[in-house]
C-alpha beads as a LAMMPS data file, in Angstrom:
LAMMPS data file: protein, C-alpha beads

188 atoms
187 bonds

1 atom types
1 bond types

-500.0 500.0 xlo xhi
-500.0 500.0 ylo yhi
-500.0 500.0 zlo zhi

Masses

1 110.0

Atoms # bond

1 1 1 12.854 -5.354 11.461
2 1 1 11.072 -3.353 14.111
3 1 1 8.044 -4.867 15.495
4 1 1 5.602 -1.731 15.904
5 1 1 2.643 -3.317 17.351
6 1 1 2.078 -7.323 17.533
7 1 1 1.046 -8.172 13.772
8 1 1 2.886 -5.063 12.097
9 1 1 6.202 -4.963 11.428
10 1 1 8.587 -1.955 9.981
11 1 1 12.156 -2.432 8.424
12 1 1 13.165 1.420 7.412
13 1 1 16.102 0.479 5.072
14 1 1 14.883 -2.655 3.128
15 1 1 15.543 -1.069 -0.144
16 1 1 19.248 -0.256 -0.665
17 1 1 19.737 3.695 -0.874
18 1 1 21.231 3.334 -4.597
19 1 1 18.378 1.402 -6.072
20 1 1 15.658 3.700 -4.514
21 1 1 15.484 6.930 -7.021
22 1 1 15.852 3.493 -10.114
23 1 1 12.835 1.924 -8.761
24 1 1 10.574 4.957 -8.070
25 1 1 11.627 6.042 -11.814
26 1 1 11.013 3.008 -13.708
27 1 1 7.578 2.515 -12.072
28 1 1 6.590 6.094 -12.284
29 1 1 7.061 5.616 -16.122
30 1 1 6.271 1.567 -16.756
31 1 1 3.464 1.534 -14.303
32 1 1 -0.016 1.929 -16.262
33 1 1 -1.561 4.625 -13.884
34 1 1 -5.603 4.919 -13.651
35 1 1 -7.660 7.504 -11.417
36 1 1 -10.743 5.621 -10.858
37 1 1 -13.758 7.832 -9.400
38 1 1 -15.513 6.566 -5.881
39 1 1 -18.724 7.218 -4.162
40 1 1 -18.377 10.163 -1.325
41 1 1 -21.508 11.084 0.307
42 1 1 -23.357 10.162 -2.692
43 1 1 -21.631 11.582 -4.861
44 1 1 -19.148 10.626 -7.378
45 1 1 -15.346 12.232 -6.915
46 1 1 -11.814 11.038 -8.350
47 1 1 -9.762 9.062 -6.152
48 1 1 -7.365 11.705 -4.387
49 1 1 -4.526 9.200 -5.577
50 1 1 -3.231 7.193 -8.381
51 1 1 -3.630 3.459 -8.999
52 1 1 -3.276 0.077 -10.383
53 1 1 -2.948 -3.240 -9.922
54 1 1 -0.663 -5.945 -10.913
55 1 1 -1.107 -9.993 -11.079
56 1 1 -2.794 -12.932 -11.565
57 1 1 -6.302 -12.137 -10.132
58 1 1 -8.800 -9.156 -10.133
59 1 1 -9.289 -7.337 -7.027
60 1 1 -12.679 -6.209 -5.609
61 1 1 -12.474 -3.131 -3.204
62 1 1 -14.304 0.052 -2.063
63 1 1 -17.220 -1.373 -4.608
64 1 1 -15.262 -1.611 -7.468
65 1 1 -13.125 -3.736 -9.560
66 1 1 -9.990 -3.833 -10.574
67 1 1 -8.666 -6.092 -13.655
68 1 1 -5.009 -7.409 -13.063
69 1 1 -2.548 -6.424 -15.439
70 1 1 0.470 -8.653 -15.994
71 1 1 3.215 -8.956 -13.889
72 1 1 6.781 -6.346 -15.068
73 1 1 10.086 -7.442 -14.552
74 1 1 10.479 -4.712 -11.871
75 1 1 7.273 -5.832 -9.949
76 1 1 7.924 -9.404 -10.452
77 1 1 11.350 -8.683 -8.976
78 1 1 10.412 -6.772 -5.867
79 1 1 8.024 -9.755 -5.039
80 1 1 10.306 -11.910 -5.415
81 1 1 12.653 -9.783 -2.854
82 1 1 9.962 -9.141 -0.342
83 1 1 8.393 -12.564 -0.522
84 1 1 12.125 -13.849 0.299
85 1 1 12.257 -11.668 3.446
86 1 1 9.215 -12.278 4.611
87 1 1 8.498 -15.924 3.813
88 1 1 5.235 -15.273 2.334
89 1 1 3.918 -15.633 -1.129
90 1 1 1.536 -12.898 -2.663
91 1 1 -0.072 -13.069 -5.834
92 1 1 -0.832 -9.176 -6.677
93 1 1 -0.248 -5.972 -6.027
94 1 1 -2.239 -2.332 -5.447
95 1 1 0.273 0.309 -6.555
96 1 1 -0.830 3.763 -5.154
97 1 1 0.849 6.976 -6.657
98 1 1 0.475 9.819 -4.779
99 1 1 1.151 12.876 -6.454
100 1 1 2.088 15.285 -3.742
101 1 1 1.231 15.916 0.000
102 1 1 -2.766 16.641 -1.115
103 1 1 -3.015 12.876 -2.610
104 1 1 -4.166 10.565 0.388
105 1 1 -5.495 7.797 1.544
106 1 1 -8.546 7.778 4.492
107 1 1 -9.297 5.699 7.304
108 1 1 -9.833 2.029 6.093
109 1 1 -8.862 -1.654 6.732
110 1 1 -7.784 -4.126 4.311
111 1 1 -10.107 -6.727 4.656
112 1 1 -11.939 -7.940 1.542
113 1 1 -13.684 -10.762 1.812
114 1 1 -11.110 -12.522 -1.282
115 1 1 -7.901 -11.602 1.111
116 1 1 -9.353 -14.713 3.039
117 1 1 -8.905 -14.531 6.963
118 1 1 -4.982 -14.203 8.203
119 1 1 -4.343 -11.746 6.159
120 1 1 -0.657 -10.089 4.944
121 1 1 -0.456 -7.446 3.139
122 1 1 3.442 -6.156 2.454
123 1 1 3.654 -2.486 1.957
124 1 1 7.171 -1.189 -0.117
125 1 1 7.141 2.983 -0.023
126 1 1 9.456 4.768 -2.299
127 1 1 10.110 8.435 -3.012
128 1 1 8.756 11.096 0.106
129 1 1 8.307 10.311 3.318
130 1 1 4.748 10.145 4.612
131 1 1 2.971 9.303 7.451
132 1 1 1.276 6.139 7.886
133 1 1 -1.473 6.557 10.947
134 1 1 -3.122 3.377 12.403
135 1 1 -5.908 3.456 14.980
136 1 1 -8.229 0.673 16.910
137 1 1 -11.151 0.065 15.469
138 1 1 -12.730 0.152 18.934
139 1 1 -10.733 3.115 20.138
140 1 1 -10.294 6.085 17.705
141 1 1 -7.929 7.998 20.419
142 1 1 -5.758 5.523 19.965
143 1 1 -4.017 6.850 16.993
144 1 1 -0.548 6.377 16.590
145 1 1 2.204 7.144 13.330
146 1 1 4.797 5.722 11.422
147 1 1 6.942 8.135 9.093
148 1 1 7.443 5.795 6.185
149 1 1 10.799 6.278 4.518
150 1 1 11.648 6.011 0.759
151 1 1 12.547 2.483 0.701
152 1 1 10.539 1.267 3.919
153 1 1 8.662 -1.796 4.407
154 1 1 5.805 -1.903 6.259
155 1 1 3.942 -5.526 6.921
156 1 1 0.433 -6.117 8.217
157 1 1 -0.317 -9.420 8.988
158 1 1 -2.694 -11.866 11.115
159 1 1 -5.704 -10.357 12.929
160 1 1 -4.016 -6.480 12.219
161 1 1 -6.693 -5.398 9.841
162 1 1 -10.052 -6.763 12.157
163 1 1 -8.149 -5.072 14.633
164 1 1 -7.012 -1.936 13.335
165 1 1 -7.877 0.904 10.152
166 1 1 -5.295 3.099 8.982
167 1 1 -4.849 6.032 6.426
168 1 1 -2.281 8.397 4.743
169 1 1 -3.684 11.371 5.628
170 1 1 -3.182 14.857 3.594
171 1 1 0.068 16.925 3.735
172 1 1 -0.632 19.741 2.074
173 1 1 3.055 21.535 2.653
174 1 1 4.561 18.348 1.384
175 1 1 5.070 18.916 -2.478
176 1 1 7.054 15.375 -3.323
177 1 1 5.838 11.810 -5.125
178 1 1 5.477 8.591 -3.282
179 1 1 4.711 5.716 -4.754
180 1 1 3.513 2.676 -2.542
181 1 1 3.222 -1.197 -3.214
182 1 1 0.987 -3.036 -1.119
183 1 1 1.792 -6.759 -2.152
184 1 1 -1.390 -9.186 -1.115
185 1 1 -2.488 -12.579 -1.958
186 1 1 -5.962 -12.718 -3.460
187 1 1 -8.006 -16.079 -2.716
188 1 1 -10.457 -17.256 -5.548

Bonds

1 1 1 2
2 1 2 3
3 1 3 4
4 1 4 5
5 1 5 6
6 1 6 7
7 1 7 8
8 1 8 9
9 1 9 10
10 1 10 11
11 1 11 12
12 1 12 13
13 1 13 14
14 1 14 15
15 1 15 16
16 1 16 17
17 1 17 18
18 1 18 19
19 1 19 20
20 1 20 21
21 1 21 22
22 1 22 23
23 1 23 24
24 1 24 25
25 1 25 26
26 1 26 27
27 1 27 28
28 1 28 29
29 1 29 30
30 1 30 31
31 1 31 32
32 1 32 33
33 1 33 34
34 1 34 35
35 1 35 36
36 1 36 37
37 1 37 38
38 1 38 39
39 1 39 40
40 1 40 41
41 1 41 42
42 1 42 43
43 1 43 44
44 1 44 45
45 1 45 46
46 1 46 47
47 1 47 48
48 1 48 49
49 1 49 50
50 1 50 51
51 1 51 52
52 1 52 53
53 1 53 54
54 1 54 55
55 1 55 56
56 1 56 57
57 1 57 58
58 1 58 59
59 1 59 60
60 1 60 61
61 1 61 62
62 1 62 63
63 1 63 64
64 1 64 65
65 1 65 66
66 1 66 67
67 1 67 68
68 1 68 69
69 1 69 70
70 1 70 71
71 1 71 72
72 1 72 73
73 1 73 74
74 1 74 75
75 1 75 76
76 1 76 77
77 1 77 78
78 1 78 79
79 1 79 80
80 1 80 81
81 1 81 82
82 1 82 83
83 1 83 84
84 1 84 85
85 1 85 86
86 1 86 87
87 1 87 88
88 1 88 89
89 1 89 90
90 1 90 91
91 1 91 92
92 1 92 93
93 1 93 94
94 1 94 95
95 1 95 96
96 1 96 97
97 1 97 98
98 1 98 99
99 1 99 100
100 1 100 101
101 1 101 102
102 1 102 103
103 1 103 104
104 1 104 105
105 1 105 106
106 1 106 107
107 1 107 108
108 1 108 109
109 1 109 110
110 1 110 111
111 1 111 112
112 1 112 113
113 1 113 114
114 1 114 115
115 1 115 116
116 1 116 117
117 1 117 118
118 1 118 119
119 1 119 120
120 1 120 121
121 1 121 122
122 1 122 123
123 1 123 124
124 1 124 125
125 1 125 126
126 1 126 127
127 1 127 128
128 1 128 129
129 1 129 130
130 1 130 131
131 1 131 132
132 1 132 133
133 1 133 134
134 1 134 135
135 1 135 136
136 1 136 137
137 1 137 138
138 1 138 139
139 1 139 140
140 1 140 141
141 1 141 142
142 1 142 143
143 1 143 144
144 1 144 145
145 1 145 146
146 1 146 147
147 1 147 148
148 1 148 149
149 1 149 150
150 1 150 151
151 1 151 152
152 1 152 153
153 1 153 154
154 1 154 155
155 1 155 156
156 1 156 157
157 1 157 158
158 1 158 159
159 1 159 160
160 1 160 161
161 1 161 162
162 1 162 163
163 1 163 164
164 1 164 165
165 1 165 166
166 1 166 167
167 1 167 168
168 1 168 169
169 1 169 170
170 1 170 171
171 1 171 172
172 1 172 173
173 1 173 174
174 1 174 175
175 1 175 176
176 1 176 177
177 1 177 178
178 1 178 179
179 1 179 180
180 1 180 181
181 1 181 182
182 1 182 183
183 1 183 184
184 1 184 185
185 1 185 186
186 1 186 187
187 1 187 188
């Protein structure tokens, strides 16, 4: 694993090459996809993304919330897999399905009050390659970018999201699916 910064870490090759096309597959088709519709300068627009979220608690962000589905096999697994390497336990996850390059994610940190204080949030990408941008909170020229590669994992941990917000931003020339796991541990 590659430490990027202190408190987020990048392995580019955590998911075997064989099992990545499998996994993006089965959760492009099992996964119970919802595009939930967000407040944008007061107005209400659809989420430029796919979600949903797997567990054993609901999960409160951007103003809304999300009911937990039950765990799959296949989610249950990669947990499992992730939690192993990374000798943390998580007890949901926010699956994000982008579509193509004009699906994205803007500038934002992780840091709901029921992800308690030191928090770790394991990402898992599969299927394109996109960028991942993180910048200081205190310091917007301080962008930087990770390419995040089909079977990539990505983990944010300790005082990474007080410090930092980052974003998948737009791609418009990029016409191929992503899917992303974010793996967190909700606190009740």
């Amino acid at each position: 694993m590659l430490n990027v910064i202190q408190n987020l870490v990048y392995e580019a090759d955590f998911i075997d090459n064989s099992k990545e096309k499998i996994y993006f597959e089965r959760l492009k088709t099992e996964i119970i996809w919802e595009q939930d519709s967000i407040r944008m300068f007061g107005k209400f627009v659809l989420e430029p993304r796919l979600t949903a979220l797997y567990g054993d608690y609901p999960y409160k962000y951007s103003g809304k919330m999300k009911q937990a589905k039950p765990w799959t096999d296949l989610l249950y697994e990669l947990k499992f897999k992730i939690e192993e390497k990374l000798n943390v336990k998580f007890n949901s996850v926010l699956l994000n399905y982008y579509r193509s390059g004009t699906d994205s994610m803007g500038w934002h940190s992780d840091n709901e009050a029921e992800l308690g204080k030191d928090i770790s949030i394991a990402s898992l990408s599969l299927g394109s390659t996109r960028k991942f941008q993180f910048r200081k909170k205190d310091d917007h020229q301080s962008k930087q970018t990770i390419l995040l590669a089909s079977g990539s994992l990505l983990f944010m941990k300790g005082d990474f999201q007080d410090l930092w917000q980052h974003q998948i931003p737009k791609e418009p020339k990029n016409n191929q699916e992503r899917i992303n796991l974010t793996f967190r541990k909700i606190i009740i």
